[in-house]
Kinemage of the C-alpha trace (Angstrom):
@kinemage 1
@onewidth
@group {chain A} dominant
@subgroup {mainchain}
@vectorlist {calphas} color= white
{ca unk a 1} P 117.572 104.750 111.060
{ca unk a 2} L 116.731 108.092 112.597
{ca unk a 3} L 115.482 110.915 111.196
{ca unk a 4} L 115.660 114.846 112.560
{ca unk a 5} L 113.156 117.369 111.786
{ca unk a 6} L 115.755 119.625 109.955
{ca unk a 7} L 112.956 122.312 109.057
{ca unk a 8} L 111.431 120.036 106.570
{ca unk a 9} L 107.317 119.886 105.899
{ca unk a 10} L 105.595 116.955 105.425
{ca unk a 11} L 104.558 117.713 102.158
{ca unk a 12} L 108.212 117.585 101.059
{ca unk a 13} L 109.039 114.749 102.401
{ca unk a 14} L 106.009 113.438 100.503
{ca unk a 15} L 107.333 114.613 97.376
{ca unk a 16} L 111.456 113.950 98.193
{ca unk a 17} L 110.318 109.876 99.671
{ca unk a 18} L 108.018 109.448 96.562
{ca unk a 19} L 108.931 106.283 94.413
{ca unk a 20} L 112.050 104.178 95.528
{ca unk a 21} L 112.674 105.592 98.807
{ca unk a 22} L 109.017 104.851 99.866
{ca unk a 23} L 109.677 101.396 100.077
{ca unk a 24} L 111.583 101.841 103.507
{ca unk a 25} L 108.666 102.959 105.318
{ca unk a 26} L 104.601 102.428 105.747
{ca unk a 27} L 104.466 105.256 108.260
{ca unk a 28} L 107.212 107.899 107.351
{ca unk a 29} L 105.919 110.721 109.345
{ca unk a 30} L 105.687 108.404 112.968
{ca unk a 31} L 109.088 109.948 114.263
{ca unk a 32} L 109.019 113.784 113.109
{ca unk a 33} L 107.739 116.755 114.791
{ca unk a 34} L 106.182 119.061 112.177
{ca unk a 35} L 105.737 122.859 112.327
{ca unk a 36} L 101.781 122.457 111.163
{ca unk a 37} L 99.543 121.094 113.639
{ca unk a 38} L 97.116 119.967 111.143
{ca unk a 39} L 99.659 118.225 108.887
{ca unk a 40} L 100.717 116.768 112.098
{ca unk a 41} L 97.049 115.535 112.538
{ca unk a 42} L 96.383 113.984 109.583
{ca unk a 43} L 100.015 111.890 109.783
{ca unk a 44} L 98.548 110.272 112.851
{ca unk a 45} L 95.374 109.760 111.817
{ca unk a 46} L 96.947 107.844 109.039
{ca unk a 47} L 98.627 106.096 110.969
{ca unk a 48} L 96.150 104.926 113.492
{ca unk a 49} L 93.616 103.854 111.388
{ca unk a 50} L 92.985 101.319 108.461
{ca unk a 51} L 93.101 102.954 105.462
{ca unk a 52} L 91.148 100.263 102.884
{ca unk a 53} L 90.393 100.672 98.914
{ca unk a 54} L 87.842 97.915 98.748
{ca unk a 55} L 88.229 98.165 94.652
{ca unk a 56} L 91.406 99.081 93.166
{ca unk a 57} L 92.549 97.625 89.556
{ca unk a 58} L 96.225 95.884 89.163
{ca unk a 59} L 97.140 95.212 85.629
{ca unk a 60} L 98.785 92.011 85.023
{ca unk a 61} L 98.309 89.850 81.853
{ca unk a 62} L 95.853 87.416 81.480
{ca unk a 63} L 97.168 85.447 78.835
{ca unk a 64} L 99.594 82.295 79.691
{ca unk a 65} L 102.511 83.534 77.017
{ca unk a 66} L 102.285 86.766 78.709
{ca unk a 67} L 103.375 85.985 81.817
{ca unk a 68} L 104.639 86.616 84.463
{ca unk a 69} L 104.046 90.196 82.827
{ca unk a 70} L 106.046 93.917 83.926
{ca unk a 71} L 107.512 94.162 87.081
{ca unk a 72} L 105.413 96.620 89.490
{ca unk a 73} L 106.401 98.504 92.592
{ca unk a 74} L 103.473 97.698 94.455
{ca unk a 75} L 104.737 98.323 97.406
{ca unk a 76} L 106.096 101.353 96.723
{ca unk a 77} L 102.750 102.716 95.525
{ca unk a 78} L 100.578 101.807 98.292
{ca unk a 79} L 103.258 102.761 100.964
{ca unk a 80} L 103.480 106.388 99.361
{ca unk a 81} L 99.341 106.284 99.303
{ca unk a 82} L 99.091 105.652 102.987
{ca unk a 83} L 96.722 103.184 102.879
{ca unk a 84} L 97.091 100.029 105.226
{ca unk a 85} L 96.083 97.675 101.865
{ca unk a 86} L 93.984 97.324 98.681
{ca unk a 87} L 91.554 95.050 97.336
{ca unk a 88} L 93.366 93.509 94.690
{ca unk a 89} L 91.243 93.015 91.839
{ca unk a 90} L 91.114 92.066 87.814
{ca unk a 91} L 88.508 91.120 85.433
{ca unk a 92} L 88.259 88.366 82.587
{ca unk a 93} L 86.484 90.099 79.995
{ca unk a 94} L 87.981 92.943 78.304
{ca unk a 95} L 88.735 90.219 75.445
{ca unk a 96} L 85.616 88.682 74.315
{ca unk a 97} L 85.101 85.743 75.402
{ca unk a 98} L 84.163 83.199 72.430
{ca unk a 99} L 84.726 79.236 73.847
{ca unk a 100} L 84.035 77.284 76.813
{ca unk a 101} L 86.960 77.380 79.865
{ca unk a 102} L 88.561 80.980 78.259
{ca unk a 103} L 87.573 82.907 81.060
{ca unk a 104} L 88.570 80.185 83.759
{ca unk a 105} L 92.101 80.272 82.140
{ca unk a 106} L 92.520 83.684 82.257
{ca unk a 107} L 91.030 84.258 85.635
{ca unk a 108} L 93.877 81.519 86.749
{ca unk a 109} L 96.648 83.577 84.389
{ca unk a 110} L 95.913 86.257 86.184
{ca unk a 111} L 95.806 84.940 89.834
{ca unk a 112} L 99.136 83.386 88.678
{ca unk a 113} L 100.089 87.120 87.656
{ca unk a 114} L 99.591 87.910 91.116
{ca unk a 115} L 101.298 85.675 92.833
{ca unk a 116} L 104.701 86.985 91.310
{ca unk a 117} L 103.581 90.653 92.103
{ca unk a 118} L 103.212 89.613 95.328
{ca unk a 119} L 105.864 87.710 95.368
{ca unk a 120} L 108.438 90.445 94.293
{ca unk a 121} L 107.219 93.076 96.437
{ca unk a 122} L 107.564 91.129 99.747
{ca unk a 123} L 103.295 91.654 100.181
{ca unk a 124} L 100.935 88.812 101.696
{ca unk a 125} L 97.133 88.311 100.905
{ca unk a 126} L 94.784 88.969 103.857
{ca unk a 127} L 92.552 86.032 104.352
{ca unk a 128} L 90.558 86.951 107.340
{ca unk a 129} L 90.580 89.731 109.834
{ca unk a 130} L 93.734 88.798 111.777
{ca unk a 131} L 95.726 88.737 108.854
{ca unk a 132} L 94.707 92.764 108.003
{ca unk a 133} L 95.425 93.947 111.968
{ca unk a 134} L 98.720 91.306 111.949
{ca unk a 135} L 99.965 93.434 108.666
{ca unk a 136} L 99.206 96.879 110.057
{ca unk a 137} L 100.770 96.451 113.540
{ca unk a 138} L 103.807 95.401 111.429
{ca unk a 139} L 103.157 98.764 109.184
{ca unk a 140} L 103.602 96.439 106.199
{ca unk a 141} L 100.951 96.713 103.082
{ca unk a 142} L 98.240 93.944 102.523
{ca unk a 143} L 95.952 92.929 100.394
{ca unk a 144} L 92.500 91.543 99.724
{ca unk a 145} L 92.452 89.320 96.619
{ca unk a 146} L 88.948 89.907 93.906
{ca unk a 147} L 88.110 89.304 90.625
{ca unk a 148} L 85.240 91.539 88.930
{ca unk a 149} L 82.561 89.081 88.071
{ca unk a 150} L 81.724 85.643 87.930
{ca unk a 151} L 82.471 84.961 84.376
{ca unk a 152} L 85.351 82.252 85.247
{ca unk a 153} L 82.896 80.177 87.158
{ca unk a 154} L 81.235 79.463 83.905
{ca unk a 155} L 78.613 77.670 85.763
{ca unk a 156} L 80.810 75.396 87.918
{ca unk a 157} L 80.150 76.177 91.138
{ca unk a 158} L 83.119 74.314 92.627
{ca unk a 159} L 85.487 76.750 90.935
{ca unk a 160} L 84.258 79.008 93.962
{ca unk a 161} L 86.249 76.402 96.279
{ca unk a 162} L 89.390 76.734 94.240
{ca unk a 163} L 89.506 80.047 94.057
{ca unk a 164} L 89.073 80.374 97.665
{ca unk a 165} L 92.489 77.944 98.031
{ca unk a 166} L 94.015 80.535 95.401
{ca unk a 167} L 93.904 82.931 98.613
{ca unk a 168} L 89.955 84.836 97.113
{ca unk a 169} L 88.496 86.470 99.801
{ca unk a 170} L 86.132 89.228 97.871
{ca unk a 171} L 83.937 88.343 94.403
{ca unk a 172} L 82.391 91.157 92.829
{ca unk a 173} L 79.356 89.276 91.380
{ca unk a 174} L 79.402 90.953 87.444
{ca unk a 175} L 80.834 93.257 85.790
{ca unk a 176} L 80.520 94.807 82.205
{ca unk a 177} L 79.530 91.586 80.352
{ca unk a 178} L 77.011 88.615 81.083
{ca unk a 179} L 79.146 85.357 82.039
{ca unk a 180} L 78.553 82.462 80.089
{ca unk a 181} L 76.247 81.054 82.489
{ca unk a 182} L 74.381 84.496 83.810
{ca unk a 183} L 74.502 85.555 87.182
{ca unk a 184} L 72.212 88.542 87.308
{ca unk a 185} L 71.649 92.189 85.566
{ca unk a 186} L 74.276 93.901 84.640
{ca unk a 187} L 73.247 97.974 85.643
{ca unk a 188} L 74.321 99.317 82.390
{ca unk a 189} L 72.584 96.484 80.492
{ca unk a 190} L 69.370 96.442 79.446
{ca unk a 191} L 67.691 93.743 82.225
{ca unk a 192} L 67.729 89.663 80.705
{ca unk a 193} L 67.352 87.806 83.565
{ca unk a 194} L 64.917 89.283 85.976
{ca unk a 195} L 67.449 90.449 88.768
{ca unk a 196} L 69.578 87.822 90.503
{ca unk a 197} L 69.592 84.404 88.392
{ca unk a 198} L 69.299 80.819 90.697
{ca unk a 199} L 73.015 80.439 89.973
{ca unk a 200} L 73.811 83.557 91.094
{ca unk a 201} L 72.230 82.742 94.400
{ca unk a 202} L 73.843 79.784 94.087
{ca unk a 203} L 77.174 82.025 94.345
{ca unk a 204} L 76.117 84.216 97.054
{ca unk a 205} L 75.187 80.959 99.090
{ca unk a 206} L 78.405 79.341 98.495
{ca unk a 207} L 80.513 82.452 99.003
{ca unk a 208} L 79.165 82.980 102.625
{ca unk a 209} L 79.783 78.895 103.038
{ca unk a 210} L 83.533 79.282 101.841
{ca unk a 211} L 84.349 82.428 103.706
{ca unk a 212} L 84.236 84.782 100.360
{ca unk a 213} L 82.667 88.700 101.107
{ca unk a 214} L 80.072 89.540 98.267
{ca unk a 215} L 80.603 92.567 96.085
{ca unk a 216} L 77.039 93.716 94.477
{ca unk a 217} L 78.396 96.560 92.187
{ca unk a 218} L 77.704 96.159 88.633
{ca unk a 219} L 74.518 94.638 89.596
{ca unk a 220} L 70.812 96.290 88.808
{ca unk a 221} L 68.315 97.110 91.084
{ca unk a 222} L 66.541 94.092 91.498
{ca unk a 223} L 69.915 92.037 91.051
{ca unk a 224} L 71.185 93.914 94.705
{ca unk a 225} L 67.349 93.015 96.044
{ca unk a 226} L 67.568 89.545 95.654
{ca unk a 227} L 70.984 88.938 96.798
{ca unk a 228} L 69.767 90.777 99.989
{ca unk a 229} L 66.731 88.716 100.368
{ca unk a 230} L 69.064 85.196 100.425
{ca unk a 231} L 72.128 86.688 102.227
{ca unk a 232} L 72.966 85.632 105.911
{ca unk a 233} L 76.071 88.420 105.959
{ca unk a 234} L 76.482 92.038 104.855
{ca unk a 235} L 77.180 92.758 101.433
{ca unk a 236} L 79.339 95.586 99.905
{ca unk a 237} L 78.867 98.103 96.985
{ca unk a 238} L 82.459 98.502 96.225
{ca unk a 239} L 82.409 101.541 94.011
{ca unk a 240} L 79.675 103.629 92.640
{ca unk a 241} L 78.641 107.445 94.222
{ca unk a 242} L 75.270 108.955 94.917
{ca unk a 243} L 72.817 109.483 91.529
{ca unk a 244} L 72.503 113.018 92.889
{ca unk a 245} L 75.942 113.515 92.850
{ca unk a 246} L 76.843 114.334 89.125
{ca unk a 247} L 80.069 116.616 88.647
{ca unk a 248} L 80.938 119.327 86.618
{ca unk a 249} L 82.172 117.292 83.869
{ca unk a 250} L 78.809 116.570 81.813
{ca unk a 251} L 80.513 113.757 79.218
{ca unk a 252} L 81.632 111.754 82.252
{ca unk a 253} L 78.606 112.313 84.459
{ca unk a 254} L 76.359 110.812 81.161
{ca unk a 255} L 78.328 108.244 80.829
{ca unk a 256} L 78.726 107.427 84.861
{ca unk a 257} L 74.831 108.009 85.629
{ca unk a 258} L 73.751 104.491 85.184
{ca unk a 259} L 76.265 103.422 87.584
{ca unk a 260} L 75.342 105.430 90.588
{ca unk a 261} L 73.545 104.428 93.338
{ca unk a 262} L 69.980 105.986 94.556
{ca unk a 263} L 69.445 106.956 97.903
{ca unk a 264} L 66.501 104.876 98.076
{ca unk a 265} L 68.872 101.980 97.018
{ca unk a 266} L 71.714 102.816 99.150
{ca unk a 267} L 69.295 102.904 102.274
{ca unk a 268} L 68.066 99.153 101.322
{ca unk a 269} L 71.933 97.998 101.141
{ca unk a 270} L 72.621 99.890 104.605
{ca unk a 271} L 69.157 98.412 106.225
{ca unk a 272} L 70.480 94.900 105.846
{ca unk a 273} L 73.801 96.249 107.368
{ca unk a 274} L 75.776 96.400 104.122
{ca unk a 275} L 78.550 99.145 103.201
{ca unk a 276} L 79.290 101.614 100.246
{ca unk a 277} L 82.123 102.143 98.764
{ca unk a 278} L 82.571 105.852 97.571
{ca unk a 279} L 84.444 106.415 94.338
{ca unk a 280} L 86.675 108.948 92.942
{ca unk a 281} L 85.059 109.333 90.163
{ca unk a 282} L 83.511 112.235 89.415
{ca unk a 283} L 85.423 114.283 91.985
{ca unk a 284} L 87.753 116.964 90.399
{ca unk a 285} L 89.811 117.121 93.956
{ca unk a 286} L 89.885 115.420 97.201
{ca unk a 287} L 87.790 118.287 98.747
{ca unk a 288} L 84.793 117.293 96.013
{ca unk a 289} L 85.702 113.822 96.923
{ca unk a 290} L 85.143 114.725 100.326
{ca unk a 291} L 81.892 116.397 99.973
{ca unk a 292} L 80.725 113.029 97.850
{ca unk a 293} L 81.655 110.838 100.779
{ca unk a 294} L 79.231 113.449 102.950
{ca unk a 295} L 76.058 113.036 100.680
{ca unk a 296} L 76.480 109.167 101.361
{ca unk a 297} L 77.028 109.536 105.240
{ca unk a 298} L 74.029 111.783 105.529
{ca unk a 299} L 71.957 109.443 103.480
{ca unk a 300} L 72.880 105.828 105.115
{ca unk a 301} L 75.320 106.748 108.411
{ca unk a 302} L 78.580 106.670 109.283
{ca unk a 303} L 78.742 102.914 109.559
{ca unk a 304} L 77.766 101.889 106.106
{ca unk a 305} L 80.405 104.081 103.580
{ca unk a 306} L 83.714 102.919 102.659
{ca unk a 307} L 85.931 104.679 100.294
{ca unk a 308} L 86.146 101.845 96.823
{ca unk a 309} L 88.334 104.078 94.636
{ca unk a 310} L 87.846 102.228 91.036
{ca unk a 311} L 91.245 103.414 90.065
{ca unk a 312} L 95.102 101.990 89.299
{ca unk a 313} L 97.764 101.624 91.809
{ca unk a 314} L 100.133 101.071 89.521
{ca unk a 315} L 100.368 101.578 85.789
{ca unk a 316} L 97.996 100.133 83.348
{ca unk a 317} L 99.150 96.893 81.529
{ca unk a 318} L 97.137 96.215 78.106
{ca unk a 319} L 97.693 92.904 76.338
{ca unk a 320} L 98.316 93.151 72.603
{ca unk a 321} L 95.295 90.118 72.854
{ca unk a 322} L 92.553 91.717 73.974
{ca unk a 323} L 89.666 93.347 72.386
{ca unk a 324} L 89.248 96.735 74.039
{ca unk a 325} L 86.747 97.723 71.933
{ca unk a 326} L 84.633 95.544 72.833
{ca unk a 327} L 82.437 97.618 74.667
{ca unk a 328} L 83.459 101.357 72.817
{ca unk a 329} L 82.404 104.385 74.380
{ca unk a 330} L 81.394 102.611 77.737
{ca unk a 331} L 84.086 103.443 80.597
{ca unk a 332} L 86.582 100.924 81.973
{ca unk a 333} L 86.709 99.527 85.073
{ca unk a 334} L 88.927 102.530 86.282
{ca unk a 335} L 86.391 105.105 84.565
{ca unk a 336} L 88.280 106.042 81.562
{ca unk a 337} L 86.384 105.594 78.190
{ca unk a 338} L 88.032 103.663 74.985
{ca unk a 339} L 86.901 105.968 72.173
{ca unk a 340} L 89.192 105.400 69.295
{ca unk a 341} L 88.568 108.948 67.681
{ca unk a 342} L 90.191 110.496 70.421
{ca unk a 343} L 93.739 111.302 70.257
{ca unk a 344} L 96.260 108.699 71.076
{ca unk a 345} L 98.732 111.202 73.075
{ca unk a 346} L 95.000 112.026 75.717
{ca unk a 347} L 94.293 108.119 75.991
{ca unk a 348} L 97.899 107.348 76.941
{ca unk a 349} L 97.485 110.112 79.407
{ca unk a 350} L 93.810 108.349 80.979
{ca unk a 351} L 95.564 104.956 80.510
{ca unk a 352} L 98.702 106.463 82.587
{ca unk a 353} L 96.314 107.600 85.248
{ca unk a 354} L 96.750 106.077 89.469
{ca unk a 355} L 95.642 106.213 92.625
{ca unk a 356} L 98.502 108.271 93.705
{ca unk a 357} L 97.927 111.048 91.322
{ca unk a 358} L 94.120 111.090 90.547
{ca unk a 359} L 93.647 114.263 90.976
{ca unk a 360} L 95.465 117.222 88.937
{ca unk a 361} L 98.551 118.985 91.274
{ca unk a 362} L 97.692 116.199 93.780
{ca unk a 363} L 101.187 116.232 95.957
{ca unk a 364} L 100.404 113.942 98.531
{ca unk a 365} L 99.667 110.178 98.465
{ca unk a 366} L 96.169 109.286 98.018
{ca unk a 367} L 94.939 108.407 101.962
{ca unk a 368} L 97.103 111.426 103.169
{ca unk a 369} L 94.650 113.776 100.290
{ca unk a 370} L 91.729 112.083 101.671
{ca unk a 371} L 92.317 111.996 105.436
{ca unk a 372} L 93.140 115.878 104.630
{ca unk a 373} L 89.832 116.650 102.945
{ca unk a 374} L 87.664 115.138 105.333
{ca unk a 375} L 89.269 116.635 108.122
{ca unk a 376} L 88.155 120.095 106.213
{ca unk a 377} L 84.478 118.671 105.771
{ca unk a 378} L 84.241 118.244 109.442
{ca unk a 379} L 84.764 114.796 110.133
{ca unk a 380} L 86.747 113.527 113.268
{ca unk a 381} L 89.289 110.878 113.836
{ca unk a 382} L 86.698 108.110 114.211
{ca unk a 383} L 84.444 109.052 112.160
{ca unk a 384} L 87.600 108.996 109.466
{ca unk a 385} L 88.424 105.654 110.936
{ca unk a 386} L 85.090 103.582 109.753
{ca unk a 387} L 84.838 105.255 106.394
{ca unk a 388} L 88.544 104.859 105.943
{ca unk a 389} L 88.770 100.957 106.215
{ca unk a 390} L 86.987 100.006 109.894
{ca unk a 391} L 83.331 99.627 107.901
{ca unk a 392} L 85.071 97.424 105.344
{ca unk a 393} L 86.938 95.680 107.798
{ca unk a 394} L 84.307 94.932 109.937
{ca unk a 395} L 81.651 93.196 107.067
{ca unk a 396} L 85.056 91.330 106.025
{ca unk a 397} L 85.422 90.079 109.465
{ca unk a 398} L 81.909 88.782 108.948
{ca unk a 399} L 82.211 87.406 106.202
{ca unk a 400} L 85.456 85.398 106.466
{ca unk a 401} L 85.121 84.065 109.862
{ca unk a 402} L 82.523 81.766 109.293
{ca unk a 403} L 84.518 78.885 107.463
C-alpha cells in the first residue's frame, strides 16, 4: 500500500493513524516526504534506532478465575509510541500476600496473562539480542518479559530456572514489599536486612548463570552495593531520576524523593558499567523530561542512561481481589498514589493514565515526544541512539548471551 504526501504533516497523521489504524505500520512516516525538516528528522531517527522502555507496567489479572483477563491492543499502543519494544513487566504484591505459594501462583497467572496478550496481538518475547535486532529489521514490536521483585521465588531458587523457560529475561530484584524469604532493602523501607540478603545474592548469581539481566531499582543503597560487589555483568536501574531533580509539583516530589537516585550512587552503578533508566516521572512535558535525561548524562555519560518510563502502555486492569490499600498514600508502580479521600472521578483519571499520553496536550506517540525533545536539548542522532534503547540493549546482550 502506497501512500502520497497529499499536504499532510506528520503530526496529523499521528493523530488521524492513532488507535486501529496503527496496527498496519511500525514505521508510518518511512515513505513520506514532509514539508518540516525537523519533523522529517526525528521520523528517521525513530526509525533507525532502538527505541527501549526497560520498565513499562501491563495490567493483566493475577488471579486464576480472572483469566485470561480484557483484551488489549498492545500492538497498537506501542506501534503508535514508536518504540521498537517494552519491557514487559507485573508485580505480585498489590494483594497482600498471607500463605505460602500465593505469590508463585500469581506470578504464573500472570505470565499465563501474558501469553494470551501476546498471543492476540501477533507480538514475540525477546530472549537474547538477536531476537530484539530480528524484530526491528522486520519493524514488528517486541518485548522483554519482567516481573517486579522476587516475591514468587519464595525462597526456591529453582523457580529462577522456570521462569527463565516461561520466556524471563529481566528480574527487578524488589519492589514495594519484602518477599517472604527477603532479598534485600527495600529504598522506601526502613533498612531490615543490612543491604543485599545471601539469598538475594543467591539470585543475582543464578540470574547471570541462567541468562536473566538484573534490575536493582527498589533496592537501598547498600542493597545496589552488594549486588555490585558479587556481579560478573552490568546491572540496570530501570526507573528512578536524579535526587536533585525534584519538579514543580511538591506532593509528588515528597512522595518520589526516596526513590531517586544520588549522583554519588548513580556514578557507583555506571563505574561497574551499569545503566539508568530515566523516568517520566516528575517531568510535566517531554522538554522537562528531556532536561532530566541531561542531569543524568552529565553526571554518569552517555553510555550508562536509558529511558525506564514506569508508566502503562495500555489501560490499567484492577482485580476486584486485591488489596490496594495496602500500602495507602505510597505511589504505585506507575507513580500514581491510592489515597482514598481523593475523589473517585481524579483517581479514574491517574488510573486511566499511558505511555502514549503522559503528558497533558501530548499529540504525538511517546518515542516520537522524546526523540523531539532531545533533539531541542542538543543531543544528536547517536547520542539519541544509546539513551534510546542501544545502552539497554547492549547490558542485555551481556547478560543473556552467557547461557
Amino acid at each position: 500500500m502506497e501512500f502520497t504526501q497529499n499536504n499532510w504533516s506528520r503530526r496529523k497523521f499521528i493523530f488521524t493513524m492513532g488507535g486501529a489504524g496503527a496496527f498496519v505500520l511500525i514505521n508510518p512516516f518511512s515513505s513520506w516526504t514532509f514539508e518540516n525538516n525537523s519533523e522529517d528528522e526525528v521520523a528517521k531517527i525513530v526509525a533507525r534506532t532502538f527505541g527501549i522502555d526497560t520498565h513499562n507496567h501491563i495490567d493483566v489479572p493475577l488471579n486464576q478465575e480472572e483469566l485470561p483477563g480484557p483484551k488489549l491492543d498492545l500492538m497498537g499502543e506501542i506501534k503508535k509510541s514508536g518504540l521498537s519494544g517494552i519491557v514487559m513487566t507485573f508485580a505480585v504484591d498489590y494483594q497482600k500476600l498471607t500463605r505460602e505459594g500465593e505469590a508463585y501462583e500469581r506470578f504464573l497467572n500472570g505470565l499465563t496473562a501474558m501469553d494470551n496478550v501476546l498471543e492476540s496481538n501477533a507480538i514475540k518475547r525477546a530472549l537474547n539480542l538477536a531476537d530484539l535486532k530480528a524484530a526491528k529489521k522486520s519493524k514488528k514490536p517486541i518485548v522483554i518479559q519482567s516481573v517486579e521483585g522476587g516475591h514468587f521465588l519464595e525462597g526456591k531458587i529453582e523457580r529462577l530456572e522456570v521462569a527463565y523457560e516461561r520466556g524471563l529475561r529481566h528480574l527487578g530484584l524488589l519492589h514495594d514489599n519484602d518477599a517472604s524469604v527477603p532479598l534485600g532493602d527495600v529504598f522506601t523501607n526502613p533498612p531490615k536486612w543490612g543491604g543485599l540478603t545471601t539469598f538475594g545474592a543467591d539470585v543475582v548469581k543464578e540470574c547471570e548463570r541462567l541468562g536473566i539481566l538484573v534490575d536493582l531499582s527498589h533496592c537501598d543503597d547498600n542493597t545496589i552495593n552488594g549486588a555490585l560487589k558479587i556481579a560478573t555483568k552490568p546491572v540496570l536501574v530501570s526507573h528512578t531520576g536524579l535526587n536533585t531533580r525534584l519538579g514543580n509539583n511538591e506532593l509528588m516530589s515528597k512522595m518520589m524523593r526516596p526513590r531517586l537516585i544520588s549522583e554519588a550512587q548513580a556514578k557507583i552503578v555506571a563505574e561497574k558499567g551499569g545503566v539508568i533508566g530515566v523516568w517520566t516521572h516528575l517531568a510535566e512535558s517531554p522538554t522537562e523530561f528531556a532536561t532530566n535525561i541531561k542531569a543524568m548524562v552529565d553526571i554518569v555519560g552517555i553510555d550508562h542512561v536509558a529511558i525506564g518510563t514506569d508508566t502503562k502502555m495500555t489501560p490499567a486492569y484492577h482485580s476486584p481481589n486485591d488489596n490496594w490499600g495496602q500500602n495507602q498514600g505510597k505511589p504505585k508502580s506507575d507513580g500514581n498514589v491510592n489515597n482514598d479521600s481523593k475523589p473517585k472521578q481524579e483517581n479514574k483519571k491517574h488510573r486511566e493514565k499511558t505511555t502514549n499520553n503522559n503528558w497533558e496536550n501530548q499529540k504525538l506517540g511517546f518515542y516520537y515526544s522524546v526523540v523531539e525533545a532531545l533533539l531541542k536539548a542538543g543531543f544528536n542522532e547517536k547520542e539519541i541512539g544509546k539513551i534510546g534503547g542501544g545502552n539497554y540493549c547492549r547490558i542485555f546482550d551481556e547478560a543473556t548471551k552467557g547461557r
